[in-house]
Steps between C-alpha positions, in 0.01 A plus 500: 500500500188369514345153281179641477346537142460876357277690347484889392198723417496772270240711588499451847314820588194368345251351680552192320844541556499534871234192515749274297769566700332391822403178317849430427656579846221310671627173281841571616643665210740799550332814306640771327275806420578746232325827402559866406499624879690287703430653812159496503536067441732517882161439691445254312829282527502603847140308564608222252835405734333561791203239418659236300818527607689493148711706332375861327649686266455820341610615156395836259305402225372743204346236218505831291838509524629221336883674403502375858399112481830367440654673809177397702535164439928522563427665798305223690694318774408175359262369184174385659329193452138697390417844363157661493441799288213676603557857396228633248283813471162536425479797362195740381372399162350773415839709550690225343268566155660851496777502651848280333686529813239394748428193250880440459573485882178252541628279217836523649415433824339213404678334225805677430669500834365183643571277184889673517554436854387125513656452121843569727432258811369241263911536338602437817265220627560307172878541557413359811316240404220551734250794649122608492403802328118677532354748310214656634237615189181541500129363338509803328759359290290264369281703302540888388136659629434895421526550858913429560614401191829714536598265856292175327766541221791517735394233717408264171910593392600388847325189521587364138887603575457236854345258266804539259734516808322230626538255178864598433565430921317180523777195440732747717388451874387852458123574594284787353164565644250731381272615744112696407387682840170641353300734759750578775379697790805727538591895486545490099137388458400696802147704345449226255188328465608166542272138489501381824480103377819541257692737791784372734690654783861511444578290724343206291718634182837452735406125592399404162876611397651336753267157448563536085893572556506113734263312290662630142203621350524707151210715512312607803095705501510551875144469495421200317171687338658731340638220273166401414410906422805551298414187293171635402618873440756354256283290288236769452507571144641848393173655370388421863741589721564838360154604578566399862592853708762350800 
C-alpha cells in the first residue's frame, strides 16, 4: 500500500498522454494509464516503473463507450487523487460536412464521452470531499472558424461543461482545470502546417498539467500567446471574421 498521491490518464496512448504520465511519475505520483489497447500502453508502464520507480497501472478505456463508465470507474483498485482526460479526435472536416457518423464520433469523442466520464469522478471526488479533475480542450474551442468548426464546436461544449463543473466544484475541495494545448507537435497533427511560434512539444503540454494540477489553476493556454491570439480572434466583429478563411 503505498502513500503516494495518484493520478490516471485517459488517453494514455496519445502523445500527450504518454508525456503527462512521465510528468506525473517523475513528481512521485503513482500513474495509471488507460486506453482502447492495453497492450500496446505495457512499454510504457514498463519504462515508467523502471525510471521513477512508482506504481503503473493499466486499465481498458473506450470514451465511446460510455455503457461502460460506471464499471470503469468501479473497477479501479482505488479512487485517485487526479484524473486527466486527454482522449479527443481530430477528425477530417471536410468528411465530417458529409458524413453524420464521422461528425458524431468527433463530437463524441470530444464532448460526449469526456464530459460523461469526468461528470462520474467529479460524483465521487465531491463525495469525497477532495480531488483534481483536468480536461484537456482546445483554442479551437474558443471560436468556431470554417476550417474545424465540427471539433471547435466539441471542444467549445467541453470547455463550458469544466467551467460549469468547475463553478458547481469550487466550495467542495474539488479542482477542475481546463487546459488549451494549441499547436502540438504530435502524430494527430502530423502533415499539418503548423506556426512554429504558437507550437509546443508534448512534453511542455504534460508539465503544464502537472504545474496547473499543484498550483490550482482554472484555466490553462500552454503557450501563454495563444491567450493573447484567442482574445483578438474573439472580439473580431462577425462581418469580419467570417470573411477570414482558417
Amino acid at each position: 500500500m503505498t502513500s503516494r498521491k495518484s493520478a490516471i490518464v485517459l488517453g494514455g496512448s496519445s502523445d500527450i498522454g504518454r508525456a503527462t504520465a512521465r510528468a506525473f511519475a517523475k513528481a512521485g505520483y503513482d500513474v495509471a494509464l488507460a486506453g482502447r489497447d492495453v497492450v500496446a500502453l505495457e512499454p510504457d508502464a514498463a519504462d515508467l516503473r523502471a525510471r521513477y520507480n512508482v506504481e503503473v497501472g493499466l486499465h481498458k478505456f473506450d470514451v465511446l463507450d460510455t455503457a461502460s463508465f460506471d464499471g470503469f470507474v468501479a473497477g479501479l483498485p482505488a479512487l485517485p487523487d487526479v484524473v486527466v482526460s486527454i482522449v479527443g479526435l481530430l477528425g477530417v472536416q471536410q468528411n465530417a460536412e458529409s458524413d453524420l457518423a464521422h461528425a458524431a464520433t468527433i463530437m463524441r469523442s470530444n464532448y460526449e464521452g469526456p464530459s460523461l466520464i469526468l461528470g462520474l469522478f467529479a460524483k465521487k471526488f465531491l463525495a469525497r470531499g477532495s480531488g483534481t479533475l483536468v480536461g484537456v480542450s482546445s483554442v479551437a474551442g474558443d471560436r468556431g472558424r470554417a476550417s474545424n468548426y465540427v471539433y471547435g464546436s466539441a471542444k467549445a461544449g467541453f470547455s463550458a461543461f469544466l467551467s460549469g463543473l468547475r463553478a458547481r466544484a469550487s466550495s467542495s475541495g474539488v479542482h477542475v482545470v481546463t487546459v488549451k494545448p494549441g499547436f502540438v507537435r504530435t502524430k494527430m497533427t502530423e502533415g499539418m502546417k503548423l506556426i512554429g511560434p504558437l507550437t509546443v512539444e508534448a512534453p511542455v503540454v504534460g508539465d503544464a498539467i502537472l504545474a496547473a494540477v499543484e498550483k490550482k489553476t482554472d484555466v490553462v493556454y500552454v503557450s501563454g500567446k495563444w491567450r493573447l491570439v484567442m482574445l483578438i480572434i474573439k472580439t473580431l466583429p462577425e462581418a469580419v471574421f467570417k470573411k477570414l478563411k482558417f
